[in-house]
N, C-alpha and C positions, 0 to 999 in steps of 0.2 A: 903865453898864448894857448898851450895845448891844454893849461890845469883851466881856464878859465871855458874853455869850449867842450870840452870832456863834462863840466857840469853843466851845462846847458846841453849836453846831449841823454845826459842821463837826466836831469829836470823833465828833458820834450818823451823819455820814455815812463819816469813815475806819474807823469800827466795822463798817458794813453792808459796806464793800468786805473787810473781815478777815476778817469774817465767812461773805464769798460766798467769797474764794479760800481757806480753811480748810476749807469744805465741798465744793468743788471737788478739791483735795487729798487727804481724806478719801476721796471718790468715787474720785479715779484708782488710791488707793492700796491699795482694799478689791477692785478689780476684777481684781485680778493672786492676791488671797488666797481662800483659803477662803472660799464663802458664810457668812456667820453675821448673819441675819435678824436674831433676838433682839438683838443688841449694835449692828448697824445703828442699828436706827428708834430707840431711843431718842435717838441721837444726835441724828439729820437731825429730829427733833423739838425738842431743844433749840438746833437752830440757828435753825429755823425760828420759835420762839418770842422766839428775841432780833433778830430779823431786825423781825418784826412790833411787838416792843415797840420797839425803835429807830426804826420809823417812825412807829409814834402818839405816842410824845416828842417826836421832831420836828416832828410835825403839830400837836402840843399848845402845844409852843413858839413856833412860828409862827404860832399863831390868838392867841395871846396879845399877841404882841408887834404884831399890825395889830391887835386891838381896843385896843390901848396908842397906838397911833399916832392912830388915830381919836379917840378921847379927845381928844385935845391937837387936833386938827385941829377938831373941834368944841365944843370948851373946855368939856367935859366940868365938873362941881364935884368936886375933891380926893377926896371922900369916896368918889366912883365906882371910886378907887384898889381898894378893900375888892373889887373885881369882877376885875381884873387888873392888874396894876404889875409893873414891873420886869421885864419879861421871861417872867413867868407867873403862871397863875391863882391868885389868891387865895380869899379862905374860900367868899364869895359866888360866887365863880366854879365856885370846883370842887361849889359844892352844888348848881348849875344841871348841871352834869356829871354828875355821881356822879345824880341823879336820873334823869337822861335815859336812863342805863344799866341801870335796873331794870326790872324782869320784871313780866309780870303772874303771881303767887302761883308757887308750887312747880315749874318747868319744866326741862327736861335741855337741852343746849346747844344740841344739834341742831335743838330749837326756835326756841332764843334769836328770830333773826332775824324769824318770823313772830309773837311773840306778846308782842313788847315791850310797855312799858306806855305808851310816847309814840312808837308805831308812826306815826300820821296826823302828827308835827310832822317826824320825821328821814326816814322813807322818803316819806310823800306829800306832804306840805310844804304851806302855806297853798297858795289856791285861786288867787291874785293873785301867786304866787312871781317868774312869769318880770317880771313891772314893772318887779322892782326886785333880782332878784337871776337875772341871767338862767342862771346855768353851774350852779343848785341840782342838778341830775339828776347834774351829774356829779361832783358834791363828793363827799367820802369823809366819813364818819360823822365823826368829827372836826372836818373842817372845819365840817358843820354844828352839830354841839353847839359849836361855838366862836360861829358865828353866832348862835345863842341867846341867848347868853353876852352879845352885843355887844346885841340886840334887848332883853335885860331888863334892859340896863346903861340902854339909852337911856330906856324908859319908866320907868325907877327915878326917872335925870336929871329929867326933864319932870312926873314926879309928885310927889319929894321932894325933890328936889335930894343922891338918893342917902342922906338922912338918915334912917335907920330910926325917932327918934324925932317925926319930921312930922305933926301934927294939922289937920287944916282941916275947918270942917262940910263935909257934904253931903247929897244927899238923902233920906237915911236914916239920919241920925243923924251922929255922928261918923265921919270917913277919916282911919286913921293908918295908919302904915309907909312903907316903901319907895315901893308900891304902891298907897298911898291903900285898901284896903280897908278895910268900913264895918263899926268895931271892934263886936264879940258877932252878926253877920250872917255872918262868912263861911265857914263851914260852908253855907250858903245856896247859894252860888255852884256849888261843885264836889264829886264826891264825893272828891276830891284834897284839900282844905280843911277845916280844925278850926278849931271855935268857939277866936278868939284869936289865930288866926297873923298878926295886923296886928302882933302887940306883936313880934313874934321876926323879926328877918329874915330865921334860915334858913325858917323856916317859911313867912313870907309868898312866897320867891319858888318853895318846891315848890306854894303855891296858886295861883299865877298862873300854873305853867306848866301846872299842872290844866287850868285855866282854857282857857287858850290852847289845849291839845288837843282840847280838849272843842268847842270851835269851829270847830279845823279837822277833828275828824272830824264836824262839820252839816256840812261842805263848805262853809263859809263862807269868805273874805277873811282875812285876817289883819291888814289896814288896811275895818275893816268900820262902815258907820255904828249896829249895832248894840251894837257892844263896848260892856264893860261899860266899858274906861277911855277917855274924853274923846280924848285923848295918840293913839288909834287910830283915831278915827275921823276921814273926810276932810271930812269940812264942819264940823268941829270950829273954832270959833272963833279960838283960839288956833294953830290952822295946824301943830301939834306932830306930827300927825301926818308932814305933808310935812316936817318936820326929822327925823323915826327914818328914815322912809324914804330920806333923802339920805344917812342915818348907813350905811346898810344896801349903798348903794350903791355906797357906799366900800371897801367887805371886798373882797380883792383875791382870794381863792373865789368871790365872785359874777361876777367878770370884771370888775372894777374898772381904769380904767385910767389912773384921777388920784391911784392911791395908790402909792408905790412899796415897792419890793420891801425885805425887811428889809438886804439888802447897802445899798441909799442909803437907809436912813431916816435920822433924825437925834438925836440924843441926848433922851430926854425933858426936859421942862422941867417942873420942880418944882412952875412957881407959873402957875396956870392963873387966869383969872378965868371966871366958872359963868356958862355964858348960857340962860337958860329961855324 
């Protein structure tokens, strides 16, 4: 896995340098000819677009592959695979992604930025960020939907064991999913949430990260002893909380400095045994 993604990250970096000295070139070569605006910018537009998608693959690739590494460091259950493996984001992964990317309703790009729809979890971050992820301000959007990514992998772990089919009472009837949400109630919870999304686990985890928006924009904690899930709060019993959090502190975006870098990491290991 790591010889196979270590070339495709150095492919997505000898691309960027092609990329700069072909536009470089371009530039010295257009400045001796005729102005011609019109036939310019399109160019220096599609350089600049492969430039920017070369570096969110790379960024993509690299969040994947330390949420990969953590996994095993924290002996993660198999099934948390479904979140990211091999090198990158799987179904559950990229539907915490592809979420975090939408808009609130109808908007032109130029808004994008101001009128996301999980603007309080990627721009203003939980209330309690620097604790435990201190370099969050200067992360690039990527990096943090990657860290989302690693944060609903970890409460998946501690509440399912990552098994979308998980039933256990609680106080309000039946908790299933991923997420322990309490099945025909969770529509309740968020306006991000539909009667049902316990049974589905893409569903359950666009309710949860509802959820978790919805909390950071009360200005609340992210490790808060009001959450709705157990797993987050710090006088919680089970101590599950200070385990995401130690998960979290690990991401080497937060300034992590006991995880290493994807050049020394070391080959995954298959066979994990699940500690909750």
């Amino acid at each position: 896995m790591f010889n196979k993604w270590a070339l495709i990250l150095a492919g997505l970096f000898f691309t960027q340098q092609i990329v700069a000295k072909t536009a470089n070139e371009f530039s010295s070569n257009t400045e001796s000819a005729a102005p011609c605006i019109e036939c310019s910018r399109p160019t220096n537009s599609t350089f600049e677009s492969i430039r920017i998608f070369a570096e969110n693959l790379k960024e993509s690739t690299r969040g994947a592959l330390d949420i990969e590494y953590i996994f095993d460091k924290m002996h993660y259950s198999n099934k948390c695979d479904s979140f990211a493996a091999d090198g990158e984001m799987n179904k559950w992964g990229n539907t915490i992604t592809n979420e975090l990317r939408r808009n609130k309703g109808n908007i032109s790009s130029s808004e994008e930025e101001d009128t996301r729809r999980y603007k309080p979890l990627l721009s203003q971050g939980p209330k309690d960020i620097k604790k435990y992820c201190t370099n969050f301000q200067a992360m690039t959007t990527p990096e943090r939907e990657a860290l989302y990514v690693l944060i609903l992998t970890a409460m998946a772990h501690y509440e399912s064991s990552c098994n979308f089919r998980e039933k256990a009472p609680g106080p309000n009837g039946t908790a299933a999913g991923l997420l322990q949400l309490h099945k025909g109630r969770e529509q309740k919870y968020s306006s991000g949430c539909r009667r049902g999304d316990s049974a589905r686990p893409e569903r359950t985890l666009i309710c949860g990260l509802s959820m978790l928006n919805d909390q950071i924009e009360r200005g609340e904690n992210l490790f808060s002893r009001d959450s709705y899930w157990e797993v987050l709060r710090p006088q919680g019993r089970s101590k599950k909380a200070g385990k995401i959090m130690a998960a979290i502190k690990k991401f080497p975006a937060c300034g992590a400095m006991d995880t290493p870098t994807i050049a020394n990491s070391k080959h995954k290991s298959k066979t994990r045994i699940a500690q909750k």
